[in-house]
C-alpha positions as MATLAB code, in Angstrom:
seq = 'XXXXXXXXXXXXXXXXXXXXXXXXXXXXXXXXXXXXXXXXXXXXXXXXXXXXXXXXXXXXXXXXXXXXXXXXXXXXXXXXXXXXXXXXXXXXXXXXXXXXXXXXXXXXXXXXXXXXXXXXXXXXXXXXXXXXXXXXXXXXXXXXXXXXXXXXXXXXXXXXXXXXXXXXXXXXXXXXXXXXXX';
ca = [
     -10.382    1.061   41.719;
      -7.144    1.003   39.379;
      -8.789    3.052   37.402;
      -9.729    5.368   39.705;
      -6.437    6.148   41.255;
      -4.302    6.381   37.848;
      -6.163    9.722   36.892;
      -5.947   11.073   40.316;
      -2.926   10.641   40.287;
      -2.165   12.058   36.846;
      -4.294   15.231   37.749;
      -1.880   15.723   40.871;
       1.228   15.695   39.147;
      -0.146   17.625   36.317;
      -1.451   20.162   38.813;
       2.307   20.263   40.741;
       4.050   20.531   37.341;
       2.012   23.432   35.980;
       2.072   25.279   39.798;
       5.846   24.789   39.455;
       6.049   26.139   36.015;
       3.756   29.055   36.465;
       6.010   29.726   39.719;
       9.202   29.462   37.952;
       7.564   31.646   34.830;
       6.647   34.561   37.997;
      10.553   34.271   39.353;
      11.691   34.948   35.910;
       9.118   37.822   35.287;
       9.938   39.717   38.671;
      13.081   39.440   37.554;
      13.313   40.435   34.176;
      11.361   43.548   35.166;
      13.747   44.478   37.784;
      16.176   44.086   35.574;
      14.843   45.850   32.556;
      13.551   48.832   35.074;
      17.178   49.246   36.209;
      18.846   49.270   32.777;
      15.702   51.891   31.765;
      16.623   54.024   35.180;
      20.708   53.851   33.773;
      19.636   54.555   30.292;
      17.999   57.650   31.573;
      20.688   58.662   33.959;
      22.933   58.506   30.806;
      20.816   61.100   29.052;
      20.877   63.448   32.182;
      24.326   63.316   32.954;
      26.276   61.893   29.873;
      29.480   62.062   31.179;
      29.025   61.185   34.696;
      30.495   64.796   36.125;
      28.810   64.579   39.116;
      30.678   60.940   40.422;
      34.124   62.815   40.685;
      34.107   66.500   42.221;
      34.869   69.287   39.478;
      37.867   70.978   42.248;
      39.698   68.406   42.985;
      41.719   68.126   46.629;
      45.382   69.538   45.978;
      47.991   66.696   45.140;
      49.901   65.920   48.245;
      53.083   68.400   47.968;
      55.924   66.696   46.561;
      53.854   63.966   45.602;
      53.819   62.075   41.861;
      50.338   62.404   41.197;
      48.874   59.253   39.205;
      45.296   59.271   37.646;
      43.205   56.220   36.063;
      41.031   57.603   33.778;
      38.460   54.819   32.213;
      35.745   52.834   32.162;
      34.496   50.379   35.221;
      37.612   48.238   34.598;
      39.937   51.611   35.780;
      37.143   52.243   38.580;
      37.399   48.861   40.293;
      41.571   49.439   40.191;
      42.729   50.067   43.627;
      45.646   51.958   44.279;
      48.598   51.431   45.482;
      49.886   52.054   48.870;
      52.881   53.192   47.567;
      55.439   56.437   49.342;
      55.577   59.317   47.415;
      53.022   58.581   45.198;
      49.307   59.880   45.363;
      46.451   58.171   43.199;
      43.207   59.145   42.020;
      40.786   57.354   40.425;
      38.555   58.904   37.786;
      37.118   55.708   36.058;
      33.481   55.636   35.835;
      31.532   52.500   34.556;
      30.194   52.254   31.599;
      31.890   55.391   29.560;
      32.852   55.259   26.100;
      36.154   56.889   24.692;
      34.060   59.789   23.738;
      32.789   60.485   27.357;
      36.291   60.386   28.446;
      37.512   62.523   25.784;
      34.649   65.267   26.496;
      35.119   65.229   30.737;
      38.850   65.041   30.301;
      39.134   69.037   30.603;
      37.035   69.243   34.044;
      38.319   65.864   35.573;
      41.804   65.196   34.629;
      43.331   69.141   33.453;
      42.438   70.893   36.835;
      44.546   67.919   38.499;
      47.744   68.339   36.526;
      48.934   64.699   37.267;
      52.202   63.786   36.294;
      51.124   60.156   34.949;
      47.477   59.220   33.571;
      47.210   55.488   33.519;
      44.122   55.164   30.599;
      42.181   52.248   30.607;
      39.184   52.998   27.388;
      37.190   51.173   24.567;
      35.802   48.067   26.142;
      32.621   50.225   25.709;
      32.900   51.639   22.043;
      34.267   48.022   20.930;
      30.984   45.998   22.639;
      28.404   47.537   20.597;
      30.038   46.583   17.743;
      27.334   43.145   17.622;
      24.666   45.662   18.091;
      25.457   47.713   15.257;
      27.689   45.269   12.333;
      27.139   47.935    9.869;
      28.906   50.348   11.827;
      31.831   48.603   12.357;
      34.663   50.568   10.667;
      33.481   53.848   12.375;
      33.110   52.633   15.875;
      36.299   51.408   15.927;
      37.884   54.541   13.898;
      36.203   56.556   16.464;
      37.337   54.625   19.524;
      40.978   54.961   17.932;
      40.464   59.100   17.243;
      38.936   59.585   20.621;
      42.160   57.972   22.492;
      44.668   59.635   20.255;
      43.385   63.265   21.605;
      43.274   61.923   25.102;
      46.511   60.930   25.020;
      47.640   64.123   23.093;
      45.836   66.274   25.771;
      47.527   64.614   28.521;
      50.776   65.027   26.715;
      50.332   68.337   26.094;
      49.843   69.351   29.575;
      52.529   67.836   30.741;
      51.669   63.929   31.849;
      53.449   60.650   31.059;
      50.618   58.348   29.693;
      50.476   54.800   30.217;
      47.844   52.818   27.844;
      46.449   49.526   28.678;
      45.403   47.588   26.260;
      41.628   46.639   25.439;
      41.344   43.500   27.478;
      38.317   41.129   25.567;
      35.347   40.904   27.174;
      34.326   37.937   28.942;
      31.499   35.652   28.135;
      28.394   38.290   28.289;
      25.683   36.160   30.904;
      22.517   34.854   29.190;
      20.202   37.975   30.965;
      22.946   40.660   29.126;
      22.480   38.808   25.704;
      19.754   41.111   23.586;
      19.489   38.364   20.955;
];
């Protein structure tokens, strides 16, 4: 009767442990395709729109009059800045997530010009500098490229009139195991 029992018993457990693994193996499916179907729909919104014109309107509301008029321009780090509550000072926020220097550079005529702000606070190259792992090789360029692309930024916004204020490239944090392509 021992005998009986011991591979019963084995055969449960066996059965539990591979119904839990197969269900744990489904959870991480499901949600590895969500995932990947999101990053394909962002991809692809990318290629439609690649720099993100239609997040900020093209005509702008009129600065307050009187008003120091204070853009950030950059990348979801700028977008999740609020502003200020501060008198006498009016803020607008043109950071969109996930842009690269060159985006900026390229929407910087129909986002930031037509405001004429008196102070652009730029907040760029998290963006070029992370696909630096993806692509080793190219390592020189991106970074060259990153350092052209803010240069004429910030000689745009000088040239029409704005005090710029550059923030440094803060590191990135630890990148989560589902973000990791290798």
């Amino acid at each position: 009767m021992n005998n009986r029992k011991h591979p019963r018993l084995l055969a449960k457990a066996s059965l539990a442990l591979g119904l839990l693994l197969l269900s744990g193996s489904l959870t991480l499916n499901i949600f590895l395709f969500r995932y990947a179907v999101n990053y394909y729909r962002q991809l692809n919104e990318v290629r439609l729109s690649p720099l993100g014109l239609e997040q900020h309107p093209l005509t702008p509301d009129a600065p307050v009059t009187d008003a120091t008029l204070v853009v950030f321009l950059g990348d979801s780090r700028a977008a999740e800045w609020p502003a200020p509550n501060v008198p006498g000072i009016q803020f607008s926020n043109l950071g969109i997530g996930a842009q690269t220097s060159a985006q900026m550079l390229l929407r910087y005529e129909a986002h930031v010009a037509p405001l004429e702000p008196d102070i652009i606070i730029l907040q760029v190259g998290i963006n070029d500098l992370k696909t630096i792992p993806l692509f080793p090789e190219r390592r020189e360029e991106l970074v060259t490229d990153c350092q052209d692309n803010i240069a004429a930024i910030v000689t745009k916004a000088r040239a029409d009139g704005a005090l710029v204020i550059l923030s440094t490239v803060f590191p990135a944090g630890d990148v989560p195991l589902h973000r990791c392509p290798f």
